[in-house]
N, C-alpha and C positions, 0 to 999 in steps of 0.2 A: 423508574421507567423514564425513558426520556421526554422529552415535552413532542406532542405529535400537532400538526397544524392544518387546520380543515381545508381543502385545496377545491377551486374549482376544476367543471372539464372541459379546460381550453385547450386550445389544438396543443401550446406549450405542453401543458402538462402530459398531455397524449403522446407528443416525442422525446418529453422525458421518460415516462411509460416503457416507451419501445428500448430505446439504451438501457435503462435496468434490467426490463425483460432478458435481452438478448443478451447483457454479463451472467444472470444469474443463469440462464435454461442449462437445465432442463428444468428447474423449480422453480414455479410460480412466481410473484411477487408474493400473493397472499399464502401461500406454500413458505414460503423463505421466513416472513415475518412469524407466521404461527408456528413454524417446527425447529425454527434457528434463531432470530434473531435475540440478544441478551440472554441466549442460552446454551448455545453448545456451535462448537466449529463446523463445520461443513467444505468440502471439500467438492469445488462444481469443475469440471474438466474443460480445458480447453485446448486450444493450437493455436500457431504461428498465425494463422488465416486471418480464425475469430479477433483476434483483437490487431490484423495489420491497420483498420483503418484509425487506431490511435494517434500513427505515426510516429512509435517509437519502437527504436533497437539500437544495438550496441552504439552504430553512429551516433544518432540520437542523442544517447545519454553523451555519449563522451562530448558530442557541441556543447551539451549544458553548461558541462563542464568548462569547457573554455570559452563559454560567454560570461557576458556580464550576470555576475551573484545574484540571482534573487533570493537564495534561501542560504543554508549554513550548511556545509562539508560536514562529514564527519566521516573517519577511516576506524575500521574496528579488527580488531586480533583477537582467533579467538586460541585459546591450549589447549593440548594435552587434558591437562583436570579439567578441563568442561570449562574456566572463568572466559572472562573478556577483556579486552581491555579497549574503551573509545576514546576516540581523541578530535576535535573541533579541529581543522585542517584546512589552510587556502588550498584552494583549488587546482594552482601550481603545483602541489604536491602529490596531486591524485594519480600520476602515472607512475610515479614510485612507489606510492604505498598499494597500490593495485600488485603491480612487479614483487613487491615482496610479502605478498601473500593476505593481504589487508581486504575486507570487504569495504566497499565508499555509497553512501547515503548521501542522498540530494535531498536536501528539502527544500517543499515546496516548488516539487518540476511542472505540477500542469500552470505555471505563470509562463512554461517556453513551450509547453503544446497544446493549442485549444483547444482538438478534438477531447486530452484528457478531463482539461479544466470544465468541458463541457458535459462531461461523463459524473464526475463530482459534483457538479453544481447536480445534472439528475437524479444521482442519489440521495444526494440532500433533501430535495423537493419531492420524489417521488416517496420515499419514507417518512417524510415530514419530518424531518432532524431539524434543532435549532443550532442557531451558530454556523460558521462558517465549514467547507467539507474542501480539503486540502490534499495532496499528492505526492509522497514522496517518491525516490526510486534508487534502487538499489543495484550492485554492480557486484559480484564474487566471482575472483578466479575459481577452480576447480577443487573443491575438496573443504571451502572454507564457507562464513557465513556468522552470525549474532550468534552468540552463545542461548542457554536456555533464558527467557525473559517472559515477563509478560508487561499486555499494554494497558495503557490507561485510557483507553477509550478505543473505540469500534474500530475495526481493521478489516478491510477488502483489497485482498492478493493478487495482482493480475500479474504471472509470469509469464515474460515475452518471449524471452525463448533460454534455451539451454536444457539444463536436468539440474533439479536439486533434489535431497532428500527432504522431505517436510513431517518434522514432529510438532504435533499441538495437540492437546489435550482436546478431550470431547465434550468436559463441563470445565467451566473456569473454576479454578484453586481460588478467586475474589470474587463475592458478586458487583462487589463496584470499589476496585482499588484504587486507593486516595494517592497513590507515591509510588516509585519505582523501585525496584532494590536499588542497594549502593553497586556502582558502576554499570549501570541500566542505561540505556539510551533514552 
């Protein structure tokens, strides 16, 4: 279980409150922690709307891209047989390996949007998580995307816009996986 941290009820923690609230609804906080959390996926619906005031989309991500690196590139291919293949990639790179079929990962993007970074920093506080709660974000043309994988630590999906299909299992295959497969992101 992760380490949880006794918090008071400062007006902060009450507007961190309301951004968890309103990612997670229609589930509770205390709904979310007691019927999901370190136990089984869930799947909360959202739109275009609910998360504009993030400040991110396709623009968006692609500025990140051509700003100054906070985080590390990475381009992923996936096959035919189901494998993958990732590659650590300047950022220069990212509108060809897009073009040719490539999913591209940002890490560490709420360092270029607040409203996200501020969204993380609530979930961190509002769940009591230790350790830092950080933001990647993802880019696939049509038809592509990570091969099958799983993570090593908690993962919250906010899809901005587009359609993808999403397969995840409903109990984790690890209750607490130390390592990623070989050519795992």
């Amino acid at each position: 279980m992760i380490p949880r941290f006794i918090v008071d009820n400062s007006e902060r923690d009450q507007q961190d409150r309301d951004l968890v609230t309103d990612m997670l609804s229609p589930h509770s906080i205390d709904a979310f922690l007691e019927l999901f959390w370190e136990s089984r996926s869930v799947a909360v619906p959202g739109s275009r709307e609910r998360f504009h005031p993030l400040g991110i989309d396709v623009g968006a991500f692609e500025r990140c891209l051509a700003g100054p690196a906070h985080g590390r590139v990475q381009a992923a291919r996936r096959f035919d047989d189901g494998t993958c293949h990732y590659r650590v990639i300047d950022p220069s790179e990212a509108e060809v390996c897009f073009a040719a079929g490539m999913t591209l990962c940002v890490s560490g993007v709420d360092a270029y949007f607040s409203a996200l970074r501020e969204l993380s920093t609530s979930v961190r506080r509002t769940l009591g998580l230790a350790g830092r709660a950080h933001c990647n974000g993802y880019m696939s043309p049509p038809g592509s995307g990570f091969g099958v994988h799983f993570d090593t630590q908690s993962v919250f999906i906010l899809q901005i816009s587009g359609t993808k299909e999403w397969r995840y299992a409903t109990e984790p295959s690890s209750s607490f996986p130390t390592e990623m497969a070989q050519g795992q992101p």
